[in-house]
Phi, psi and omega in degrees: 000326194277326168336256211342314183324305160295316192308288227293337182245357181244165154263148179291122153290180189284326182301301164310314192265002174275315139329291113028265208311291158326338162277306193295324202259040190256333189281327196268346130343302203052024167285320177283131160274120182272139196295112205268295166348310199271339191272282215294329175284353188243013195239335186241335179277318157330329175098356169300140166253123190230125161339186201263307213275022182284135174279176181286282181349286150348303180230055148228004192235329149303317200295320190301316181294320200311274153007284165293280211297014152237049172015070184250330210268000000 
């Protein structure tokens, strides 16, 4: 909740949402296995929050709503 809190008061750089942009449409290919490490850490600097036990899918698909709803994707 305090993530969220925070998000809410900073801007995302442009690098994190660029980044972003690129895990989802690397996912969405599905030629690439997404890294899970690399999706939860970029899940946190955005400021999303995903369960502890979330599968990459899981968190590629928060990072994907995060996105779409500050109309970035």
């Amino acid at each position: 909740m305090l993530n969220w809190i925070l998000s809410q008061f900073k801007r995302q750089s442009a690098e994190d949402l660029e980044r972003a942009r690129e895990l989802v449409k690397a996912a969405e290919r599905g030629g690439a296995h997404v890294n899970l490490a690399k999706a939860r850490e970029l899940a946190r600097a955005l400021g999303v929050e995903v369960e502890v036990h979330a599968s990459a899918d899981e968190v590629v698909h928060a990072i994907r709503r995060y996105l779409s709803l500050r109309g970035e994707l």
